[in-house]
gemmi code that builds the backbone of each chain (N, CA, C; Angstrom):
import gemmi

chains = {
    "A": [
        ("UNK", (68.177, 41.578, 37.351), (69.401, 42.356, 37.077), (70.614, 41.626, 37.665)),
        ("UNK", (71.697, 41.671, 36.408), (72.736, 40.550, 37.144), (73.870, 41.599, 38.094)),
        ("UNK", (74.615, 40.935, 39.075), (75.252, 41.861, 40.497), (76.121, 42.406, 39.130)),
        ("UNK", (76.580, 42.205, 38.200), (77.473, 43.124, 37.175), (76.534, 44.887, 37.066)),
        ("UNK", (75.944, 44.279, 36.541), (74.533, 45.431, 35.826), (74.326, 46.401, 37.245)),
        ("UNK", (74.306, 45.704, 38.409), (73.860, 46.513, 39.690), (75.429, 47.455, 40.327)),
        ("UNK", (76.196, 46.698, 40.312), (77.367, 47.295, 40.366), (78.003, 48.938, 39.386)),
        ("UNK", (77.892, 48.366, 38.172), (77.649, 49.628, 37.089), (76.812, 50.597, 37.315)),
        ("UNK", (75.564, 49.903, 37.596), (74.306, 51.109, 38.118), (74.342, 52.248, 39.200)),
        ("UNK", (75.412, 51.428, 40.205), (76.011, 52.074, 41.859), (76.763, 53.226, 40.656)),
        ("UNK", (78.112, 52.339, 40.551), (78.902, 53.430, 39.847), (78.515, 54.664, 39.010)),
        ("UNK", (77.127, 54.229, 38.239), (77.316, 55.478, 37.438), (76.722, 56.216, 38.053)),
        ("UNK", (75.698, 56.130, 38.436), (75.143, 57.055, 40.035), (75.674, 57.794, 40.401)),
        ("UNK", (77.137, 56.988, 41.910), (78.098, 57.891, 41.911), (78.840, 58.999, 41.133)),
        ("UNK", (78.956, 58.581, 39.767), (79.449, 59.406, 39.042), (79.294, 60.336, 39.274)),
        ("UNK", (77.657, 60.319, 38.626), (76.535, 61.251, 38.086), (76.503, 62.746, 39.238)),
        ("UNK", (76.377, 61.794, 40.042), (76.556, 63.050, 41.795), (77.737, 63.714, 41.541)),
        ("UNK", (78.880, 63.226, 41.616), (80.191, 63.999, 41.891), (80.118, 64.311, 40.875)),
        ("UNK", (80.118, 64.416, 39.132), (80.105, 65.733, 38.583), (79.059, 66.498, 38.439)),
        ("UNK", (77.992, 66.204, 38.899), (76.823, 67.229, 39.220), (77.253, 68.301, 40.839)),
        ("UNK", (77.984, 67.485, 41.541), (78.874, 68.700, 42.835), (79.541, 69.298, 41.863)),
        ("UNK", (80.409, 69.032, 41.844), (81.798, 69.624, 40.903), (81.378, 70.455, 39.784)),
        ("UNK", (80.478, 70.231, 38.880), (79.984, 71.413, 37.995), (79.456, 72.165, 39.089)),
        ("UNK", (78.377, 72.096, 39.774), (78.026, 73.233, 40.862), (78.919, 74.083, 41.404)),
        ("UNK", (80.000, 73.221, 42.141), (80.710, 74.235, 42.693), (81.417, 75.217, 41.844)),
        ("UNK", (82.114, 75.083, 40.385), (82.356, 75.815, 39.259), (81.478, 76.899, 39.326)),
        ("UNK", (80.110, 76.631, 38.693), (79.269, 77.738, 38.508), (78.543, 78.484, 39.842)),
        ("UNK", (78.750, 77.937, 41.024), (78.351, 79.116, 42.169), (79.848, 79.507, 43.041)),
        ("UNK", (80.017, 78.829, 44.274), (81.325, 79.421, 45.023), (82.031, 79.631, 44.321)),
        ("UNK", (82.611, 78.174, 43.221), (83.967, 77.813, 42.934), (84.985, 77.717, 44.262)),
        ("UNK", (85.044, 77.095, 45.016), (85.679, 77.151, 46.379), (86.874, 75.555, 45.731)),
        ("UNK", (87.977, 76.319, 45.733), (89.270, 75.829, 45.773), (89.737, 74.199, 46.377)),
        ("UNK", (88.867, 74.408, 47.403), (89.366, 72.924, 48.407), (88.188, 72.128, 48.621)),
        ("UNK", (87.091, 72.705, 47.708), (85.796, 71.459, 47.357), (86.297, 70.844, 45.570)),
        ("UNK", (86.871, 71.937, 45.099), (87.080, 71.327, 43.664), (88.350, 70.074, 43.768)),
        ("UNK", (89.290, 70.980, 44.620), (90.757, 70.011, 44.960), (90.241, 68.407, 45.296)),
        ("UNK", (88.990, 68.211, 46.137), (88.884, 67.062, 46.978), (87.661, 66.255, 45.913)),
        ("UNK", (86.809, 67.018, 45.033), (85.885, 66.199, 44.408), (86.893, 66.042, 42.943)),
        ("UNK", (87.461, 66.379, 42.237), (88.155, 66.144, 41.181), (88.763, 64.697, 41.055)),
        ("UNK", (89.797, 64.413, 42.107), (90.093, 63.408, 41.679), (89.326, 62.006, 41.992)),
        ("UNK", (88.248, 62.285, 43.124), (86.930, 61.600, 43.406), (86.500, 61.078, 42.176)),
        ("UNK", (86.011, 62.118, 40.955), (85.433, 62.345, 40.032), (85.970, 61.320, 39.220)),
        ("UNK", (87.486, 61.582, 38.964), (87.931, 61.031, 38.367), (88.317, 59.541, 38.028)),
        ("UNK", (87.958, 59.067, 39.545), (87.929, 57.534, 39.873), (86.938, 57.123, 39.500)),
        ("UNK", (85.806, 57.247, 39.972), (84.367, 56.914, 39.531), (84.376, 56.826, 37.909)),
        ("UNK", (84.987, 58.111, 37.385), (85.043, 57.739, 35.750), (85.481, 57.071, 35.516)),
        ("UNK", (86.623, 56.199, 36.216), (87.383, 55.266, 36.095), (87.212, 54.382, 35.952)),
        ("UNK", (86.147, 54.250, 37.220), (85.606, 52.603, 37.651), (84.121, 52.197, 36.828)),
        ("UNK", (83.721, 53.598, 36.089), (82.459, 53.259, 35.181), (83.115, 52.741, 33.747)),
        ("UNK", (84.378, 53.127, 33.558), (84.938, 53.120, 31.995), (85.275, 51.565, 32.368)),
        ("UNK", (86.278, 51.037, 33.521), (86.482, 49.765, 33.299), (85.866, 49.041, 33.404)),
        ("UNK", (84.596, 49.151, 34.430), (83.858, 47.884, 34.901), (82.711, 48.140, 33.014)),
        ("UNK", (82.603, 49.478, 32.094), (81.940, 48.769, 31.354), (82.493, 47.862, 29.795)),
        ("UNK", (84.169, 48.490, 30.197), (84.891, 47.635, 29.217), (85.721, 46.182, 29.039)),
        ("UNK", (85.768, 46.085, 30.480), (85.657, 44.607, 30.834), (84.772, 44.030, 31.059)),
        ("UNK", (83.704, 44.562, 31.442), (82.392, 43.132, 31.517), (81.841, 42.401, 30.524)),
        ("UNK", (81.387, 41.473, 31.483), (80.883, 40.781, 29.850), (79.519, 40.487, 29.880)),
        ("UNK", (79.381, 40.508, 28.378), (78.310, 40.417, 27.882), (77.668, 41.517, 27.741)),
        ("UNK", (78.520, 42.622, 27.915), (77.772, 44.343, 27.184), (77.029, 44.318, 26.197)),
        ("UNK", (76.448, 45.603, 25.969), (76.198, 45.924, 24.528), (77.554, 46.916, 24.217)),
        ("UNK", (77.852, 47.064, 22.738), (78.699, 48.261, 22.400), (78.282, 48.993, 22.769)),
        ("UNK", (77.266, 49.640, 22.301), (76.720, 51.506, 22.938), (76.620, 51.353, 24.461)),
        ("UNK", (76.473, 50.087, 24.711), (77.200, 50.553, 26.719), (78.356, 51.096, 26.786)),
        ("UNK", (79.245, 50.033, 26.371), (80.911, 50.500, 26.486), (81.333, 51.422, 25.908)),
        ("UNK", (80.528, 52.277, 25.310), (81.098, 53.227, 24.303), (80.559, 54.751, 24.785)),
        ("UNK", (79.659, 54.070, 25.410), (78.768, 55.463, 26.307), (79.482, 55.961, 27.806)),
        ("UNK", (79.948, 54.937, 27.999), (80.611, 54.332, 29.096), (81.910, 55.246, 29.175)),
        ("UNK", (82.647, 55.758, 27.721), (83.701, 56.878, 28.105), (83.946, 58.033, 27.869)),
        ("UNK", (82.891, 58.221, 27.594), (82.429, 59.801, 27.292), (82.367, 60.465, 28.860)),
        ("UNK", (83.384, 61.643, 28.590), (83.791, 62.292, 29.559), (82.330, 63.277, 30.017)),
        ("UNK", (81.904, 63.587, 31.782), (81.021, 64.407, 31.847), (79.559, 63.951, 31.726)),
        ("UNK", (79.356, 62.946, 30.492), (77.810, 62.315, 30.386), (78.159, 60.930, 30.256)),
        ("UNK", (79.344, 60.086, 30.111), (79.042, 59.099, 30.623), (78.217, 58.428, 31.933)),
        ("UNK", (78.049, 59.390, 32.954), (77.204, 58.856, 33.945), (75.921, 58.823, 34.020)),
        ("UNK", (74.938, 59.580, 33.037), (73.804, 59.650, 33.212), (73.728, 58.557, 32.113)),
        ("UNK", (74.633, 58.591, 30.962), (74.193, 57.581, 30.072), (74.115, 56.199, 30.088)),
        ("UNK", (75.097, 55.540, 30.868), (75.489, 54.854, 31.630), (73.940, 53.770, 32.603)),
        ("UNK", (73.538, 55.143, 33.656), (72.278, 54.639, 33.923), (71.515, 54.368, 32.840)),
        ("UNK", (71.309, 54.906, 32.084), (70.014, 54.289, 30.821), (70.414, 53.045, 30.312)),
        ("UNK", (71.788, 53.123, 30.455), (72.185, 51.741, 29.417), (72.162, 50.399, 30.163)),
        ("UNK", (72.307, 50.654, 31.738), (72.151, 50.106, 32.706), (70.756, 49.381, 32.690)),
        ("UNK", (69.766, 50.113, 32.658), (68.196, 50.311, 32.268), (67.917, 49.299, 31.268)),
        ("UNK", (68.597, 49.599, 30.062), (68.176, 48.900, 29.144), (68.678, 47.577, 29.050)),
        ("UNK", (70.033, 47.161, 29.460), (70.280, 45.770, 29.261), (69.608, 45.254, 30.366)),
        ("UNK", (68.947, 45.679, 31.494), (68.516, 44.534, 32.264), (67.148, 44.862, 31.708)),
        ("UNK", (66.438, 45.118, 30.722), (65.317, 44.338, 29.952), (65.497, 43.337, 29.197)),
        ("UNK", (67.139, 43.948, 28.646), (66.619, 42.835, 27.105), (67.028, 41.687, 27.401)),
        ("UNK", (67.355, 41.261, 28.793), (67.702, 39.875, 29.458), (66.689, 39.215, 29.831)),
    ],
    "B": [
        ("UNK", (100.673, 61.775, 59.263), (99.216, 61.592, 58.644), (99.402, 61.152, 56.922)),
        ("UNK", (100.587, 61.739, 56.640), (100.946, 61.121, 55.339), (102.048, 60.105, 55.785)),
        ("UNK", (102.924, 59.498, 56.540), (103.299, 58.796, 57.088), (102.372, 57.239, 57.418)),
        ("UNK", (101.398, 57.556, 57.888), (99.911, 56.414, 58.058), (99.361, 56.277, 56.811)),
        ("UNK", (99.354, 56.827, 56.337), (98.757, 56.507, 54.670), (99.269, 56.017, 53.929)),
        ("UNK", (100.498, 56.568, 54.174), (101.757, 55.727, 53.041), (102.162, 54.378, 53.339)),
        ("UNK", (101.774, 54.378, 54.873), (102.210, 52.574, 55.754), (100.970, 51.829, 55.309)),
        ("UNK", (99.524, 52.618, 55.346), (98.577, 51.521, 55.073), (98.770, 51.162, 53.827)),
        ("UNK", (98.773, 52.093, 52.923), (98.815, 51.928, 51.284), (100.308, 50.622, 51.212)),
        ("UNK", (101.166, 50.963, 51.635), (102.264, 50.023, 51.187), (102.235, 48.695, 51.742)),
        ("UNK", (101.900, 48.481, 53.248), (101.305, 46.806, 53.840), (100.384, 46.556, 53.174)),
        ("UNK", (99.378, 46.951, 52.937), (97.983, 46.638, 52.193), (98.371, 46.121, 50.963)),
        ("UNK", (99.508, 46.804, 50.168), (99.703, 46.620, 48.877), (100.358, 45.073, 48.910)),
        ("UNK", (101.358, 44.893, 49.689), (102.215, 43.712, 50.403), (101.367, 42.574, 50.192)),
        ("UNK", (100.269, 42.765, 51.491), (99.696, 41.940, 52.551), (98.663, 41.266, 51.118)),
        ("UNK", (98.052, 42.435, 50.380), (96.910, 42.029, 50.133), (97.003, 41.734, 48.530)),
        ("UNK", (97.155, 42.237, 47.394), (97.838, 42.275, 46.249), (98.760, 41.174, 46.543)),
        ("UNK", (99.646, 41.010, 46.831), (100.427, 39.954, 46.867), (100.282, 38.559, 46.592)),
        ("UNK", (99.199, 38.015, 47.465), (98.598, 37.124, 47.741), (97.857, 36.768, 46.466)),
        ("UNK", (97.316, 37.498, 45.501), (96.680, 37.897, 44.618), (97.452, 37.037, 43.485)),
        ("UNK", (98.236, 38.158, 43.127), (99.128, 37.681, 42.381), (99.135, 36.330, 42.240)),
        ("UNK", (99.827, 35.928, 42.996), (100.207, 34.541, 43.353), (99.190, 33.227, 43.382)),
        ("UNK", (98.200, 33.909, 43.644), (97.191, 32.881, 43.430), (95.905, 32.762, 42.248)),
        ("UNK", (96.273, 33.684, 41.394), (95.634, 34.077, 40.220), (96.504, 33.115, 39.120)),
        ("UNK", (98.126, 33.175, 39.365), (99.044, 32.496, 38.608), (99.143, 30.558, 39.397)),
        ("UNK", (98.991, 30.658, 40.256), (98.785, 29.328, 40.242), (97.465, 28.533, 40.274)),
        ("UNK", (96.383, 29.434, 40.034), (95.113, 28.630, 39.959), (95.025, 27.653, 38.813)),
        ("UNK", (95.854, 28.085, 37.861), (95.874, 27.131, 36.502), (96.337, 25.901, 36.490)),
        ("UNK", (97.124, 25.863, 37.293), (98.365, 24.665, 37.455), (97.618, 23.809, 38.205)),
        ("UNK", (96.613, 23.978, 39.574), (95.759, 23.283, 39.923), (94.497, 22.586, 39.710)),
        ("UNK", (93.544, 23.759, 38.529), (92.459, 23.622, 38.181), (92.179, 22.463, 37.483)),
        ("UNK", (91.094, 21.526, 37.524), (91.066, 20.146, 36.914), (90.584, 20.515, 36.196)),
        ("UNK", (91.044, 19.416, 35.271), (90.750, 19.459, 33.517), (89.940, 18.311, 33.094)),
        ("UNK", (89.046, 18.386, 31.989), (87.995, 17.244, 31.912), (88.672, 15.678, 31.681)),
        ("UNK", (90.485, 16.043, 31.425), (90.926, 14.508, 30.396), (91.499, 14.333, 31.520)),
        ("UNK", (91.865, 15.360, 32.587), (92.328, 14.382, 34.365), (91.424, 13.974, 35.291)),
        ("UNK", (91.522, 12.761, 35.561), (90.692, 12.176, 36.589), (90.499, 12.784, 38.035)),
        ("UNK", (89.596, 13.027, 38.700), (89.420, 13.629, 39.463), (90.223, 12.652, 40.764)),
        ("UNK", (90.365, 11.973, 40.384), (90.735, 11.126, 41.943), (92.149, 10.954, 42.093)),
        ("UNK", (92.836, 11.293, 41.148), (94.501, 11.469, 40.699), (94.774, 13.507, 41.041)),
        ("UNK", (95.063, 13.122, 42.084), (95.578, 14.410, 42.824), (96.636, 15.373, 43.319)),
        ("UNK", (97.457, 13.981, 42.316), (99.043, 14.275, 42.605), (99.233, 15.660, 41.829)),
        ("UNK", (98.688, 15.977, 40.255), (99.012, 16.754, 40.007), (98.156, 17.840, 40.208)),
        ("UNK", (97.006, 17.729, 39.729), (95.330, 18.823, 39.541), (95.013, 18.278, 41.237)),
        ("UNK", (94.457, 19.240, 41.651), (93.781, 18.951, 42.898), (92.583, 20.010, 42.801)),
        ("UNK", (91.451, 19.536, 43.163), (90.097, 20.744, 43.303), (90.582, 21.582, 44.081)),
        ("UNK", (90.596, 20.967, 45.232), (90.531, 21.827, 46.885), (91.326, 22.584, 46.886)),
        ("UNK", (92.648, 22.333, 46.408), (93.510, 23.753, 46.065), (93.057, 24.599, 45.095)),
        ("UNK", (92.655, 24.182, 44.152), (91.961, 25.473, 43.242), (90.638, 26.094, 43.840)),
        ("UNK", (90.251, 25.421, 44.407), (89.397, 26.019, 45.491), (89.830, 27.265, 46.348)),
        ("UNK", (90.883, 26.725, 47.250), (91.339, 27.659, 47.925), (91.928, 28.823, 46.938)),
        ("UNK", (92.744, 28.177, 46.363), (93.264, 29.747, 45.566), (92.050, 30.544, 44.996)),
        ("UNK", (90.961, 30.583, 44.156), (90.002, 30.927, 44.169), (89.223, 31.722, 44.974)),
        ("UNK", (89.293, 30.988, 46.177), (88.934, 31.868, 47.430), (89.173, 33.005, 48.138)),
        ("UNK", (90.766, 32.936, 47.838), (91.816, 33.627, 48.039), (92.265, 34.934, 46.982)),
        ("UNK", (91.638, 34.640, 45.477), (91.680, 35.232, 44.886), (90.639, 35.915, 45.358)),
        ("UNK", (88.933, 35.736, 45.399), (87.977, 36.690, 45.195), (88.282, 37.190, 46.679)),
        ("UNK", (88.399, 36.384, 47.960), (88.356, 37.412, 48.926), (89.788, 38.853, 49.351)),
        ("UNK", (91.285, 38.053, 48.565), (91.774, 38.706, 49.198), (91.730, 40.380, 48.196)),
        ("UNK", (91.234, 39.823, 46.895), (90.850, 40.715, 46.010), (89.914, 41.267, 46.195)),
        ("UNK", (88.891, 41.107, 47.141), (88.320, 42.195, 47.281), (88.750, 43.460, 48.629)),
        ("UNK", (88.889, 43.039, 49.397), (89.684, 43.579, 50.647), (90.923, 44.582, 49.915)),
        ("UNK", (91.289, 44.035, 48.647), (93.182, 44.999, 48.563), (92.253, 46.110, 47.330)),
        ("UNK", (90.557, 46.337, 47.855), (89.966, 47.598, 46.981), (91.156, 48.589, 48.025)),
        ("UNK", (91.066, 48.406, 49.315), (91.736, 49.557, 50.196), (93.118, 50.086, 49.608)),
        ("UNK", (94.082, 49.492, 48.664), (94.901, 49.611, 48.514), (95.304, 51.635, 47.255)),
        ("UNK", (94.147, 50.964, 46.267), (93.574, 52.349, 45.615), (92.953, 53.437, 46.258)),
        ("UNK", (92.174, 53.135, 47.633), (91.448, 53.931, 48.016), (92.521, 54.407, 48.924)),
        ("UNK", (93.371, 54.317, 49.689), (94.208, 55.086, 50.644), (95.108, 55.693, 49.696)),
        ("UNK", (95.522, 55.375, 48.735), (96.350, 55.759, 47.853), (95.752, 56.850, 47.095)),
        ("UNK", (94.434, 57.248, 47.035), (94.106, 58.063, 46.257), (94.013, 59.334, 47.613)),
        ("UNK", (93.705, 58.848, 48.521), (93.705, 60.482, 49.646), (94.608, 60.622, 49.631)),
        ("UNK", (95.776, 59.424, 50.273), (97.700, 60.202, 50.131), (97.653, 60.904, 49.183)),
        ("UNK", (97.334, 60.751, 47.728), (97.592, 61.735, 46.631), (96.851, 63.124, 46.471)),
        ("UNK", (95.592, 63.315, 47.355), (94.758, 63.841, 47.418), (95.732, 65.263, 49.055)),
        ("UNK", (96.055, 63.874, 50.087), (96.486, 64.385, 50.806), (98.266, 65.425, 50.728)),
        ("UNK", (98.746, 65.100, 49.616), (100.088, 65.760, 49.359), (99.950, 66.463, 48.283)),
        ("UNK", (98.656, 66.582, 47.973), (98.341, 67.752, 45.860), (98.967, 66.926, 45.130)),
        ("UNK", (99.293, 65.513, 44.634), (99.967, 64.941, 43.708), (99.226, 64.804, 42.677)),
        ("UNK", (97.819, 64.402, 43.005), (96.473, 64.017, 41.807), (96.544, 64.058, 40.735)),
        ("UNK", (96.965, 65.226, 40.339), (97.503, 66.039, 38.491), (98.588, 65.200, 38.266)),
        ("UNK", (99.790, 65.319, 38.862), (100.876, 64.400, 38.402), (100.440, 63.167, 37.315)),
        ("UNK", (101.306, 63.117, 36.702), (101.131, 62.510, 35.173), (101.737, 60.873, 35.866)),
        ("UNK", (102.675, 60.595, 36.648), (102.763, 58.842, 37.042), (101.488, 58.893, 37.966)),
        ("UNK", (100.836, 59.170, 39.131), (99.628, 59.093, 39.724), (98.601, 58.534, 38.525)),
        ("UNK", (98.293, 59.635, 37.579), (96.986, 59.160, 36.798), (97.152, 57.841, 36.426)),
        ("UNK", (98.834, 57.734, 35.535), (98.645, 56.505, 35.148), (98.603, 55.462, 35.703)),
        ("UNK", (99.193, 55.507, 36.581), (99.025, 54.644, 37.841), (97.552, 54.157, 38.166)),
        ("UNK", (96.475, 54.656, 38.782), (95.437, 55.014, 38.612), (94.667, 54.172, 37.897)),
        ("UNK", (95.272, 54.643, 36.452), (94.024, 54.507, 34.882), (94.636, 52.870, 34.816)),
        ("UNK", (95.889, 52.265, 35.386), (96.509, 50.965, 35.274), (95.715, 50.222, 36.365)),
        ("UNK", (95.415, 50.658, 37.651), (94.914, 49.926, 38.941), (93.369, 49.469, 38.442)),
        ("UNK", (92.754, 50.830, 37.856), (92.055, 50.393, 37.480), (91.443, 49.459, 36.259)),
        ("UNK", (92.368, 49.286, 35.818), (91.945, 48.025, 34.850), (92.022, 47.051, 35.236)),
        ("UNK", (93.677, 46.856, 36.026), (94.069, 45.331, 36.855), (93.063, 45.438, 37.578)),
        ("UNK", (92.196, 45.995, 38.619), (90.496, 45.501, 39.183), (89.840, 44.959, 38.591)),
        ("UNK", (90.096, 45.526, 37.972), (88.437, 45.551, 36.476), (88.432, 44.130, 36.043)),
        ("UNK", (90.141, 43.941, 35.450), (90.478, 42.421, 35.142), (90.058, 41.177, 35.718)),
        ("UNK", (90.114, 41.775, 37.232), (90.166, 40.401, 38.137), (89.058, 40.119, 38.892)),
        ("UNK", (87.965, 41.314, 38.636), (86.808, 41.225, 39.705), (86.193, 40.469, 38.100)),
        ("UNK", (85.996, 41.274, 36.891), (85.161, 40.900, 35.946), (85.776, 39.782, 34.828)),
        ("UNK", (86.542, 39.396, 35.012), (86.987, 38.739, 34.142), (87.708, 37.150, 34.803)),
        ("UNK", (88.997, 37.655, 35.661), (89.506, 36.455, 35.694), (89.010, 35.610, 37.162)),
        ("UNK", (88.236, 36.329, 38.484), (87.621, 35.524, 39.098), (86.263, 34.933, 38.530)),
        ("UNK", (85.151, 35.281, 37.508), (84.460, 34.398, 36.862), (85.088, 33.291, 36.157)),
        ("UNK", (85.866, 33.200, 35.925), (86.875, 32.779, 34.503), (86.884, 31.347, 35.479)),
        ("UNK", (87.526, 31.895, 36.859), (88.099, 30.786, 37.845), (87.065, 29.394, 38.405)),
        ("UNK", (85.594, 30.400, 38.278), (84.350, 29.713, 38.678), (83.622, 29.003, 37.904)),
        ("UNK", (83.809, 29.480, 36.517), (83.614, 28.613, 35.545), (84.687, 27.257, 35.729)),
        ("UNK", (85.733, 27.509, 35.658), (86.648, 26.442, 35.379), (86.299, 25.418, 36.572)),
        ("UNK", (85.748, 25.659, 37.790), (85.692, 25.311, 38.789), (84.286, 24.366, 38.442)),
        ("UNK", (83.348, 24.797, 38.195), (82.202, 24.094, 38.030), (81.978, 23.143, 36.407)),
        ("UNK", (82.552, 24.077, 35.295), (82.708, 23.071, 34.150), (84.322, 22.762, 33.677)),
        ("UNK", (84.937, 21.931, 34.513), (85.978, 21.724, 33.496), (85.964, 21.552, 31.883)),
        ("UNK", (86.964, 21.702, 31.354), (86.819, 21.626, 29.416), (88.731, 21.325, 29.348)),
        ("UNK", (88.657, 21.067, 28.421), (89.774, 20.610, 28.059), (91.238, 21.188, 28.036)),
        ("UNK", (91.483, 21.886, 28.514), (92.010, 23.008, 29.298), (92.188, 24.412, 28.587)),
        ("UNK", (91.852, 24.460, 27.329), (91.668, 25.453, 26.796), (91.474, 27.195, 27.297)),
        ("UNK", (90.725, 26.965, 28.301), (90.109, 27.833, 29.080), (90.951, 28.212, 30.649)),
        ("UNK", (91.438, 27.206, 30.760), (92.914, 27.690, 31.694), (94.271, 28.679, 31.009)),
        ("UNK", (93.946, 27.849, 29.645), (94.808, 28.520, 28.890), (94.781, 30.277, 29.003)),
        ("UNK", (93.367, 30.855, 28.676), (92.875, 32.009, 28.534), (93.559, 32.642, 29.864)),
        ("UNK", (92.665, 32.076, 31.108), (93.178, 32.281, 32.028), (94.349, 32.943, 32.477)),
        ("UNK", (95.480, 31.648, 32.152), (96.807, 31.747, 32.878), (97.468, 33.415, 31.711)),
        ("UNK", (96.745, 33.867, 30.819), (97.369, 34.768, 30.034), (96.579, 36.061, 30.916)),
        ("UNK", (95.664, 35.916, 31.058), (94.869, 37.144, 32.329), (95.644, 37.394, 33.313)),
        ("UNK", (96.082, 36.209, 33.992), (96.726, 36.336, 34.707), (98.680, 36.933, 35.066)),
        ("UNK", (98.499, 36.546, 34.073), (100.244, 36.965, 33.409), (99.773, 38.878, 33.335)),
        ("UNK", (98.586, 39.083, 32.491), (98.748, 40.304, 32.066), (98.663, 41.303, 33.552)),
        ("UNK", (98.056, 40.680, 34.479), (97.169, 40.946, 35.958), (98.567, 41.348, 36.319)),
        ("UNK", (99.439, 40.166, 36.493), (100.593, 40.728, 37.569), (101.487, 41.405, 36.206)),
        ("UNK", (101.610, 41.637, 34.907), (102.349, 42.757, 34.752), (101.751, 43.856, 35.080)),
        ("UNK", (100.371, 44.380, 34.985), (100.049, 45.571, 35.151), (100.587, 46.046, 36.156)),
        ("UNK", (100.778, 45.643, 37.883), (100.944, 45.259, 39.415), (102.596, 45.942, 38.921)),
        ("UNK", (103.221, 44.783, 38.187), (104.799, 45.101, 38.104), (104.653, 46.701, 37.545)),
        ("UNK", (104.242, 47.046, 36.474), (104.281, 48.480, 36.259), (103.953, 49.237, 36.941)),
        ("UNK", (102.862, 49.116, 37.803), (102.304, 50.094, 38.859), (103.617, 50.565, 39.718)),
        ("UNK", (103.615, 49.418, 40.446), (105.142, 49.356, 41.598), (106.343, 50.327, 40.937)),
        ("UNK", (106.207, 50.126, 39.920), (107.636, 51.073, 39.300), (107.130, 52.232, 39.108)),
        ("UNK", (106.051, 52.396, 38.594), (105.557, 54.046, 38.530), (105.995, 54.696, 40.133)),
        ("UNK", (105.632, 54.043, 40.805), (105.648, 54.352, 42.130), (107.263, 54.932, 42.801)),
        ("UNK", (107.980, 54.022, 42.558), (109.321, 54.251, 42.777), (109.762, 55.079, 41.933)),
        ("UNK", (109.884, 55.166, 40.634), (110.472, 56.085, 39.924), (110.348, 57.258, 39.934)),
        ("UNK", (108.670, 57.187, 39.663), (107.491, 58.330, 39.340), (108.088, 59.350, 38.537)),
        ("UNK", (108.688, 59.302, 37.353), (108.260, 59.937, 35.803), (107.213, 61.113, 36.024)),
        ("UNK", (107.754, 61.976, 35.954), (107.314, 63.582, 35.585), (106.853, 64.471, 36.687)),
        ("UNK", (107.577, 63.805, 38.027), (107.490, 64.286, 38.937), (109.231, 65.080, 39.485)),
        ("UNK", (109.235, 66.409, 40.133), (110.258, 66.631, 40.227), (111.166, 66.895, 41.606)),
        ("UNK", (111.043, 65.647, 42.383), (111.387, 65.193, 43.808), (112.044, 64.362, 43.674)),
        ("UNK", (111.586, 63.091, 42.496), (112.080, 61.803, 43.022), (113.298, 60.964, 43.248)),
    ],
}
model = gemmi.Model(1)
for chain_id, residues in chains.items():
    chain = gemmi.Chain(chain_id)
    for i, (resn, *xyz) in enumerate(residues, 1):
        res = gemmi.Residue()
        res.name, res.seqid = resn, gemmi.SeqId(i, " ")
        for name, pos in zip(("N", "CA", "C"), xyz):
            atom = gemmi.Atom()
            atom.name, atom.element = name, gemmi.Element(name[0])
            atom.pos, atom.b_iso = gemmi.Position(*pos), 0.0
            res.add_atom(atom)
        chain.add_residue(res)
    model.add_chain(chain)
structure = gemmi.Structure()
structure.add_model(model)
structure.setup_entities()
């Protein structure tokens, strides 16, 4: 697996966690100053999964394209992660 | 406490970005090319494209701090939603994106296979686009568009 592919893999991870908190906290507390502090968290990580998979190189399309889908880009992300370090 | 955040975020931005810049745009001008002789140094020199190189991946990685203090200040004053923040933001993060995935490989290639300079060419336009993104950021910052303080 090349440090690109492992890097992406961190990221979408991260993602994956902070909107799996962040939907949680929605559907149980909803507590105000966990949503305030994971949101824009959230929002970076989406950030850093959308650029690192639209600038890298040597993607597949359905990486980069999976890659900005709001909410499931992160789990998809890992699979796609998954799959290009086979077909190498 | 927003006072310390705003000093790290703005030296950091200085100290570390700066340096960046500057050495992303002159790596081209140094980088040897396959039709210059390596031993004619007056103009192409390795060791300086070396260093700038160096300078690019390390000081580029260190000025990650620059987004990350910048995102609690925003976190730390409720700005987050603000419409110059995001873009700001959705801009930093590409200029990263640019320079971790694109134009420091770009540099290492050129470094190990020279070609006819073609590929500096590419380069020196990454690099142009690198420090406009930087120039727009900085102005979002000062101006900050759709905020109602500034």
């Amino acid at each position: 697996m090349t440090p690109q592919l492992k890097v992406l893999g961190a990221l979408s991870l991260l993602e994956l966690v902070s909107v799996v908190l962040l939907l949680g906290n929605l559907l149980t507390v909803h507590d105000q100053t966990v949503a305030t502090a994971l949101g824009p968290a959230h929002g970076a990580m989406y950030l850093a999964v959308a650029v690192t998979a639209l600038l890298g190189r040597g993607l597949h399309t359905t990486t980069r394209v999976f890659a900005l889908i709001p909410v499931l880009s992160g789990p998809l992300t890992m699979r796609q992660v998954r799959r290009e370090a086979r077909r190498r | 406490m927003e006072s310390f955040l705003l000093s790290v975020h703005v030296l950091a931005g200085i100290v570390l970005v700066g340096p960046v810049t500057v050495a992303t745009s002159l790596f081209t001008r140094y980088a040897p090319t396959a039709d210059h002789p390596a031993a004619d140094t007056s103009v192409r020199n390795v060791d300086t494209a070396r260093l700038l190189h160096r300078i690019t991946r390390g000081y580029g990685a260190m000025a990650l701090v620059v987004p990350v203090v910048g995102l609690v200040l925003a976190m730390v004053q409720g700005r987050t939603t603000e419409i110059w923040v995001v873009v700001a933001m959705v801009l930093t993060a590409v200029a990263g994106a640019l320079l971790a995935l694109r134009i420091a490989p770009a540099q290492s290639e050129a470094l190990s296979v020279p070609d006819d300079g073609s590929q500096l060419k590419r380069l020196s336009m990454l690099a142009g686009i690198f420090n406009l993104l930087w120039a727009v950021v900085v102005v979002l910052m000062i101006v900050r568009p759709g905020s109602d303080y500034s």
